[in-house]
C-alpha positions in Angstrom: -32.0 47.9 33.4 -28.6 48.0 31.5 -28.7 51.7 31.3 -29.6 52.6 34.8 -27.0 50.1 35.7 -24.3 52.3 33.7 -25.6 55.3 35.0 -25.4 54.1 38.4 -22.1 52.7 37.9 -20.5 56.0 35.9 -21.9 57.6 39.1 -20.1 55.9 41.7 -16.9 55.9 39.6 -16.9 60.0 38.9 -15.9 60.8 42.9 -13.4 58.0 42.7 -11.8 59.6 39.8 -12.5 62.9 41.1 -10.4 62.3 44.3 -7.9 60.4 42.8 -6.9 63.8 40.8 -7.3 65.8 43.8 -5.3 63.9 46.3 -1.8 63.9 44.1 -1.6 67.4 44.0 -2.6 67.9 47.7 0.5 65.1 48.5 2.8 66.4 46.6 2.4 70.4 48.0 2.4 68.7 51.5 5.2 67.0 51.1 7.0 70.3 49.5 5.9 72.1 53.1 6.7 69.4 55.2 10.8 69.9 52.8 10.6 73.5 53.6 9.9 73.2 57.2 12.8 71.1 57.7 14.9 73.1 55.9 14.6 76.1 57.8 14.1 74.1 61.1 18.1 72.7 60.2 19.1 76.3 59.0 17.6 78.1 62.1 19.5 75.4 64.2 22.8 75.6 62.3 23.0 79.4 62.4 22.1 79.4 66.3 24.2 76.9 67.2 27.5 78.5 65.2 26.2 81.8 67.4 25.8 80.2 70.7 29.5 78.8 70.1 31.2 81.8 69.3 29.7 83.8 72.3 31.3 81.3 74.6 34.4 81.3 72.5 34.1 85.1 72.9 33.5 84.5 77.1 36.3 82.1 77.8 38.7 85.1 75.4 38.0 87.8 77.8 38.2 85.5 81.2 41.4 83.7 79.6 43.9 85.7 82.2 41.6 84.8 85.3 43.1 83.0 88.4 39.4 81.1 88.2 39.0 78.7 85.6 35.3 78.4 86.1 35.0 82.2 86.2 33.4 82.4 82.8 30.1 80.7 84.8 29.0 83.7 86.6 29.4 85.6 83.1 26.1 85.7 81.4 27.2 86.3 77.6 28.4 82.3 78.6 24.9 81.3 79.7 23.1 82.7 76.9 25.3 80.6 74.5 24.6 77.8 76.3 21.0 78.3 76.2 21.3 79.6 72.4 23.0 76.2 71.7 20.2 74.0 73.5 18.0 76.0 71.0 19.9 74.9 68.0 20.3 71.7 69.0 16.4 71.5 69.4 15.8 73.0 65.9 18.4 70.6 64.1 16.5 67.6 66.1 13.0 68.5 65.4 13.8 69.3 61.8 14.7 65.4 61.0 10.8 64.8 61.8 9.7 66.9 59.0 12.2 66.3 55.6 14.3 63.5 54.8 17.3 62.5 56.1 19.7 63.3 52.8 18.1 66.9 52.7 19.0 67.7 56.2 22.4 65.9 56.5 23.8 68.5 54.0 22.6 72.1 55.9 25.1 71.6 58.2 27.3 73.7 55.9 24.8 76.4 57.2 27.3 76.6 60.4 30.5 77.0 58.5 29.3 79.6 56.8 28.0 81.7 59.9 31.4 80.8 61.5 33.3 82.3 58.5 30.7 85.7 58.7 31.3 86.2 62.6 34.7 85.7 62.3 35.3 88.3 59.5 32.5 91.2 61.5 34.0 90.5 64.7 37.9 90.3 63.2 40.1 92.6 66.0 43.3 93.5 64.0 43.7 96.7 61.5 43.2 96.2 58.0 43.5 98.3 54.7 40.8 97.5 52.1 43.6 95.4 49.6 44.2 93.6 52.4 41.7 92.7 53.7 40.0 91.9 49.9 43.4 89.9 49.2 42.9 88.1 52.3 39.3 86.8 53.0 38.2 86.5 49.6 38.4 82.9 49.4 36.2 82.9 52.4 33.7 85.0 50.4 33.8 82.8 47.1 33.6 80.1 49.5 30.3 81.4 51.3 28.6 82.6 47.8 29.5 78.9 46.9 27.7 77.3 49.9 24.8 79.3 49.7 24.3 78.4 46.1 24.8 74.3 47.2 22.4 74.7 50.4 19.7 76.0 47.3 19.9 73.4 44.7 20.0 71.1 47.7 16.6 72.7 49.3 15.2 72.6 45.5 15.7 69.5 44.3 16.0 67.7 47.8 13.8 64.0 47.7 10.5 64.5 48.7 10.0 60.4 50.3 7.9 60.9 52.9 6.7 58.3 55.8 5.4 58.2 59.0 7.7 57.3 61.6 5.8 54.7 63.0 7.1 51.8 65.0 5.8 49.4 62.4 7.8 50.9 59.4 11.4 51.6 60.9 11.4 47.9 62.0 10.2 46.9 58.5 13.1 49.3 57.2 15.9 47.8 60.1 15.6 44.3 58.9 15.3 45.2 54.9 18.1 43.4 53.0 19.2 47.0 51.7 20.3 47.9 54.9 21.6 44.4 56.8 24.1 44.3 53.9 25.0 48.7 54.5 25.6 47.7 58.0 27.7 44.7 57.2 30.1 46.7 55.1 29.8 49.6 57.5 31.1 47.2 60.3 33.7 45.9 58.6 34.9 49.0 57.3 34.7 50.6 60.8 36.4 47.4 62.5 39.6 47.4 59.9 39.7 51.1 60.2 40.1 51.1 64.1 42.1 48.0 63.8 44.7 50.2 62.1 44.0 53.1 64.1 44.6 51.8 67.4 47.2 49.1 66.6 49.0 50.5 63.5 49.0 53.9 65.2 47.7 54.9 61.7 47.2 59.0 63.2 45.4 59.7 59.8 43.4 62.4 59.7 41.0 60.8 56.9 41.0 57.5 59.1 40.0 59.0 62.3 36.8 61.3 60.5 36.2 58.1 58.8 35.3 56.7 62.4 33.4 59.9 62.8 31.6 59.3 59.8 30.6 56.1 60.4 29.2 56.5 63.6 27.4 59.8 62.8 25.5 58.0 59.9 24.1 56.1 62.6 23.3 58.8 64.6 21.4 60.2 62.3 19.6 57.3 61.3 18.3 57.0 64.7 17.6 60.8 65.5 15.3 60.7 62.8 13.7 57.6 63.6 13.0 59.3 67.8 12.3 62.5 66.8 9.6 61.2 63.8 8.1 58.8 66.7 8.1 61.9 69.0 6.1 63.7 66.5 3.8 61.7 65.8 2.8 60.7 69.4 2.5 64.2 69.7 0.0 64.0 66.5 -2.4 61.4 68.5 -0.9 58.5 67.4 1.2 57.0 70.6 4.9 55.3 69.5 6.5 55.6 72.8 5.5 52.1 74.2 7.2 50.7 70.9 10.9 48.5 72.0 11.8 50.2 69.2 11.9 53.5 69.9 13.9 52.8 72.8 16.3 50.5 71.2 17.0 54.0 68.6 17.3 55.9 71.6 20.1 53.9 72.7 21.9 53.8 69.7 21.5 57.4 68.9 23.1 58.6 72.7 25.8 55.5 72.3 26.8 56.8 68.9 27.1 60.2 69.9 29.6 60.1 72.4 31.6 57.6 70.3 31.7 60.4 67.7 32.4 62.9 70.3 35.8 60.9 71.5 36.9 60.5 67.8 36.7 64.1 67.7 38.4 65.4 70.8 40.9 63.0 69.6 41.0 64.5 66.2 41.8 68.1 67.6 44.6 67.2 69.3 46.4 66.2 66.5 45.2 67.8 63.6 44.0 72.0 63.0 40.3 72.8 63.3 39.8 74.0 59.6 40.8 70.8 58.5 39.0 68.9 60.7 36.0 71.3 59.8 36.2 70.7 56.0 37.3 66.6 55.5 34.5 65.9 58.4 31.6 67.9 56.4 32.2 65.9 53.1 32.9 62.5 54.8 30.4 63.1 57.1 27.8 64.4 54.9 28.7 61.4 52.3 28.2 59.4 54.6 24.7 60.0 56.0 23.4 60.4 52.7 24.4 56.7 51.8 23.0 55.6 55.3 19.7 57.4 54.4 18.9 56.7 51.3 19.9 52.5 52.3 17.4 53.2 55.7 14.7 55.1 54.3 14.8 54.7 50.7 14.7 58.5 50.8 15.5 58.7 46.2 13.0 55.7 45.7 10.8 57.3 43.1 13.2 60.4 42.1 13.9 61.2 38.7 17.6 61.0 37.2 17.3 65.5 36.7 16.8 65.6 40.5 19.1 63.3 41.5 21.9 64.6 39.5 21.3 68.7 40.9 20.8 66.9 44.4 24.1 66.0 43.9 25.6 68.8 41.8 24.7 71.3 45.0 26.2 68.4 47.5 29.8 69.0 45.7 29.2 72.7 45.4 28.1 73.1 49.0 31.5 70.7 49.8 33.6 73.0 47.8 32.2 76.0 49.5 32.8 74.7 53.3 36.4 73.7 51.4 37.5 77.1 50.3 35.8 78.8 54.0 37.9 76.4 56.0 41.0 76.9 53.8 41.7 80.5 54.5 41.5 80.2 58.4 44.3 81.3 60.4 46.2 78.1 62.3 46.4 78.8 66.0 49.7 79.0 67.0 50.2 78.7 71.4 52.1 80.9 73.2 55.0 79.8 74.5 56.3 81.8 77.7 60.0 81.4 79.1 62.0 83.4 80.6 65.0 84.8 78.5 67.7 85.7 81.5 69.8 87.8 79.1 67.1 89.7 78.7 67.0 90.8 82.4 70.1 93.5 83.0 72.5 92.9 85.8 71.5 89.2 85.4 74.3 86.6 85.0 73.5 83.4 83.1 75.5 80.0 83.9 77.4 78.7 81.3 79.9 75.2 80.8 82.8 75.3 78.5 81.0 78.1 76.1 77.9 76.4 75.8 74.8 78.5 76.3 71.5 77.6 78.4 68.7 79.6 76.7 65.6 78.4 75.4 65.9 76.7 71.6 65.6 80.0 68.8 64.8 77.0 66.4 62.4 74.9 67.7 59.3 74.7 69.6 58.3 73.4 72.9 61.6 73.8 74.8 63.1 74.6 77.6 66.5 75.2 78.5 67.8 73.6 75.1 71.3 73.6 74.2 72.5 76.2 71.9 75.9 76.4 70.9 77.9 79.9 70.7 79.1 79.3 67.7 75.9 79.1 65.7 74.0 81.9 67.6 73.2 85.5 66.0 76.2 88.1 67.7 73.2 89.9 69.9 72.8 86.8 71.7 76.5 85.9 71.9 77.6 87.0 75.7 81.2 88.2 76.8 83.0 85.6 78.4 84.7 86.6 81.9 87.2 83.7 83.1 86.6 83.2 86.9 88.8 80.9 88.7 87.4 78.6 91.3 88.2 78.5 94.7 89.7 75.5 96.5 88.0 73.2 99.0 89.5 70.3 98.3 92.9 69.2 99.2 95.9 70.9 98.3 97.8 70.0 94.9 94.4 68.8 93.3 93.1 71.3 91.0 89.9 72.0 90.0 88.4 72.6 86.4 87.6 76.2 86.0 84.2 77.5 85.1 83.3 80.7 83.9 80.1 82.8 83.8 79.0 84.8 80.8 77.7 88.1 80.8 75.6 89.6 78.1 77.5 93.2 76.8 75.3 96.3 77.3 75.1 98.1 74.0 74.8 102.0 74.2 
């Protein structure tokens, strides 16, 4: 009895251990799919979103003389970078459903370097080859840089995956981890717009510090909708979870936030820069939130880790040297100069000039003195005396009007 006992019982044990060999491998290859998958989900996005943008860049340049300022609507290079950038968006969305958070955050260098691309294919000014090497090759260290960072961070990216269930992102919303994150997260936001908004502290790190902030939470909650999207998709139905409402909240509230920290951010401050401190705050940031949310290292080995993190400051130093080499916008300023104009006589009081400031910007009209202008913009004084309609013995002060000299 002993032996058939064994033998049964060395039977029923064999498929255990049979399937408990087979089902690591199989876990760990699908979660390795599920990485890729999201990877080129957020690249596709990235690289049709920086497309879609410059084609309506590119439609409001050529309609930028046009008495209409909705003329660029009835263009249809604008309304296929519209639909181009609904298409992004969509990938970038859908591709938090598939890999973790900290892998996807980072991609978003993927834009910067299509930007930088574009913008050197499409550049409209001559060129000679010195030049032109002289010139952009920061932005091509800067994109060979990048791509090397989005690799390691594809490679060695954490492979955590759960199902976005309604169950598990409220287990994961009232973990200790993440109570205390948002704690310090608050405050830090709070003291920040305290000093923003009262101190008039106009900081460029201060105000993408806002940014940052609120777009960890954004993507904390995009990938907790668009996992619950997928999965009632799957068979399994999230949708009648308060939960998934409650991140769907969140995730539009925080949006627009971010979105008036921006436009606020570039009025003040040039795009590149904006561009570059936003990524690496940003990108920080949203790493921090995810792996506090959804543990997304737990279980990661030290090597990974550490070449996660080496391709994160690669990638940042990439997007760093792109953005540095961009030319600052400078507006156009139209006046009219009226000793420019021939026959034209300006109006003058004792010797001081009205013309538009040679020194500084934005004006209008400012006040030059004679003395400290260059000799072509020096007119020829002509004394004129002014005629009486006054009383008689009261004299009035004489003006004169200068007129610019011709030259041959």
């Amino acid at each position: 009895m002993e032996g058939g006992n064994s033998a049964n019982l060395q039977l029923q044990q064999l498929p255990l251990a049979t399937a408990a060999v087979s089902v690591q491998p199989h876990t760990d290859s699908f979660s390795y799919k599920e990485n890729l998958i999201g990877a080129l989900l957020a690249i596709f996005g990235h690289l049709i979103i920086s497309i879609a943008l410059n084609l309506q860049k590119y439609s409001h340049i050529r309609l930028a003389g046009s008495k209409d300022p909705r003329a660029y609507f009835r263009t249809k290079t604008w309304w296929c970078g519209l639909f181009l950038l609904v298409l992004g968006e969509l990938g970038v969305f859908s591709s938090y459903a598939f890999a973790p958070l900290s892998l996807i955050v980072p991609l978003s260098a993927v834009s910067v370097i299509a930007s930088a691309i574009i913008g050197i294919i499409f550049i409209k000014e001559k060129w000679k080859p010195k030049d032109f090497f002289r010139r952009y090759v920061l932005s091509f260290v800067g994109c060979g840089l990048a791509i090397v960072g989005t690799y390691l961070l594809i490679t060695f990216g954490p492979n955590s995956h759960e199902k976005m269930t309604g169950e598990n992102i409220t287990r994961h919303l009232v973990s200790w981890p993440f109570l205390l994150y948002m704690l310090v997260e608050i405050i830090i936001f709070c003291l920040l717009l305290y000093f923003y908004k009262e101190k008039n502290a106009n900081y460029i790190v201060v105000i993408l510090l806002l940014v940052a902030l609120l777009g960890s939470m954004t993507v904390v909650t995009v990938k907790a909708v668009a996992g619950m999207i997928v999965v009632s998709i799957q068979g399994n139905l999230q949708l009648d979870y308060p939960i998934f409402y409650i991140m769907l909240v969140c995730m539009i509230a925080t949006a627009i936030f971010q979105a008036t920290f921006l436009a606020q951010a570039s009025q003040l401050y040039d795009s590149s820069q904006i561009a570059s401190i936003g990524y690496i705050l940003s990108t920080t940031v949203a790493i921090t939130a995810g792996a506090t949310f959804y543990l997304d290292f737990t279980g990661e080995d030290v090597l990974h880790i550490c070449m996660f993190a080496l391709g994160c400051l690669i990638a940042f130093l990439g997007v760093f040297l792109i953005t540095r080499n961009r030319k600052k916008s400078i507006p156009f300023e139209p006046y009219i100069s009226m000793d420019a104009m021939p026959g034209m006589q300006n109006m003058h009081d004792k010797g001081i000039a009205v013309q538009p400031d040679l020194k500084a910007s934005f004006s209008y009209g400012a006040l030059e003195n004679n003395d400290n202008m260059p000799e072509i913009y020096t007119p020829a004084t002509l004394p004129i005396v002014q005629e009486q309609h006054g009383s008689k013995g009261v004299s009035a002060p004489p003006y004169r009007v200068l007129e610019h000299s011709k030259k041959e």
